[in-house]
C-alpha positions as CSV (number, residue, x, y, z in Angstrom):
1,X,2.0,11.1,-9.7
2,X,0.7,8.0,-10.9
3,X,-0.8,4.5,-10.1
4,X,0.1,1.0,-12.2
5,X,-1.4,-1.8,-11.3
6,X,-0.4,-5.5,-12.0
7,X,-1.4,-9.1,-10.6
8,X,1.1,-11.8,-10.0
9,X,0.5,-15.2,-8.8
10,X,-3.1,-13.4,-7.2
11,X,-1.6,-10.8,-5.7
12,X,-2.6,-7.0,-7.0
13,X,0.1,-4.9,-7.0
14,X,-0.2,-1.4,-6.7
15,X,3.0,0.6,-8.3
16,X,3.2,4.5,-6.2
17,X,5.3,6.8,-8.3
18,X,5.7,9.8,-6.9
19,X,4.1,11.7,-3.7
20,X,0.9,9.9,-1.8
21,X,-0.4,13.2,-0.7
22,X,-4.4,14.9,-0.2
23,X,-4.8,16.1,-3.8
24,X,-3.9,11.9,-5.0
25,X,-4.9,9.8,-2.4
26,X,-8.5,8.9,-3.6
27,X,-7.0,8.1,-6.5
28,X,-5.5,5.1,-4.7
29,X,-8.2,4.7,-2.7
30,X,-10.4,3.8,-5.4
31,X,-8.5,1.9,-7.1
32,X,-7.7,-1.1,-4.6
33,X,-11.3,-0.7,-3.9
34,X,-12.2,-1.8,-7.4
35,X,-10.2,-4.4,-7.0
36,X,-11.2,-5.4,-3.7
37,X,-15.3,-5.1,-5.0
38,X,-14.1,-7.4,-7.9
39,X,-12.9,-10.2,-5.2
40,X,-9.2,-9.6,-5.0
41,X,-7.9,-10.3,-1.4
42,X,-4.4,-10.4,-1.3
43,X,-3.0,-6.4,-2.0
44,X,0.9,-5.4,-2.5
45,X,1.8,-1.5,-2.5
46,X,5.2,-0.9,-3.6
47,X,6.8,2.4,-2.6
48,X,9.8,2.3,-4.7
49,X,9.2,5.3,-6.2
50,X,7.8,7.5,-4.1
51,X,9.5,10.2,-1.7
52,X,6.6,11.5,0.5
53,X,3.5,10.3,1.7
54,X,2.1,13.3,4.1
55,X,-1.3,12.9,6.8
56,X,-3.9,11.7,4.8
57,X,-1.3,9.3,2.5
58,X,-1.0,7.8,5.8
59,X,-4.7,7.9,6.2
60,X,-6.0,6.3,2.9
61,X,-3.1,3.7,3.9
62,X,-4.9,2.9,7.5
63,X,-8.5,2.8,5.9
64,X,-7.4,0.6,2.4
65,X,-6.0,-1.9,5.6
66,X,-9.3,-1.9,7.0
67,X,-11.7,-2.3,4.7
68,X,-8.9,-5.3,3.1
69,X,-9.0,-6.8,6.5
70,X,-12.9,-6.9,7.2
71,X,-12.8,-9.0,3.9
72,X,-10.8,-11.3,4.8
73,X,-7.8,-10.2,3.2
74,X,-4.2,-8.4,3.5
75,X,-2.5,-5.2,2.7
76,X,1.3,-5.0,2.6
77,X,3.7,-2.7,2.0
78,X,7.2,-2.4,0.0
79,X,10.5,-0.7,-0.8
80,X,9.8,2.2,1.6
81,X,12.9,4.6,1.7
82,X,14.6,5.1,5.1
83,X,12.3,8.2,5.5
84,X,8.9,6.9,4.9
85,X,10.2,3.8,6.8
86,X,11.0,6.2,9.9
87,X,7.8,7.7,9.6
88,X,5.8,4.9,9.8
89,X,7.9,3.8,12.7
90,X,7.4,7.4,14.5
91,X,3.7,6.8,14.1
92,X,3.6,3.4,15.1
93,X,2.3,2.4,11.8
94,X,5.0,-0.4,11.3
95,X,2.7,-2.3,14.1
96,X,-0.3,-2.1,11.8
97,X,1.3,-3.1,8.4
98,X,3.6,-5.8,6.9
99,X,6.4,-3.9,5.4
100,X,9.0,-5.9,3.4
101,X,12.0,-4.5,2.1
102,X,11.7,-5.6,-1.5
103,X,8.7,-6.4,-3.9
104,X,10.1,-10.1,-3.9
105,X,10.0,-10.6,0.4
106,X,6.5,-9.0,0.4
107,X,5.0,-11.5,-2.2
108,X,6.6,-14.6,-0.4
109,X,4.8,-16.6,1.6
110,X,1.2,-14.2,1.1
C-alpha cells in the first residue's frame, strides 16, 4: 500500500495503490492535510489502483472532503472500479463527492 503524490496545472493528485483500509488511512489523511496547511485547494484522488476501501477508507474520505471544503476548496475522486463505484453508490457517498471516470474528466474544468 502506498501514496504518490503529484501536482498538475494546481491540482494535487493523490495516487492510492492498493487497499484504503484502518491500518493506512492516516497515512492519507495526513498527507492531503499537509498539503491542504501548505495552501493547496484543489485535491484529485485517483483510485486506479486500488481494490478495496473498507469503513474507515470511507471515513478518512468523508472527513479529507470536509476539512477541503471549509477551506474553500474541492475533493474529487477517480477511476473507481465497478465495486468501489457501487459502494459508494450503496452508501450514498456518490451524492457527497465528484467522481469522474478517468484522471483526465476529473481535472477538467476544476
Amino acid at each position: 500500500m502506498s501514496f504518490q503524490t503529484s501536482k498538475e496545472n494546481g491540482v494535487v493528485i493523490v495516487d492510492v495503490d492498493g487497499q484504503l483500509i484502518v491500518g493506512n488511512r492516516q497515512e492519507l489523511k495526513q498527507k492531503v492535510l499537509d498539503e491542504l496547511e501548505g495552501g493547496d485547494r484543489k485535491f484529485l484522488i485517483d483510485f486506479a489502483n486500488t481494490g478495496y476501501i473498507d469503513s474507515s477508507g470511507l471515513g478518512v474520505l468523508v472527513s479529507l472532503s470536509k476539512k477541503i471544503r471549509e477551506q474553500g476548496g474541492e475533493l474529487r475522486l477517480a477511476n473507481l472500479n465497478e465495486d468501489l463505484r457501487t459502494l459508494f453508490e450503496l452508501t450514498k457517498l456518490d451524492t457527497l463527492f465528484n467522481i469522474a471516470d478517468s484522471r483526465d474528466d476529473a481535472l477538467q474544468n476544476f
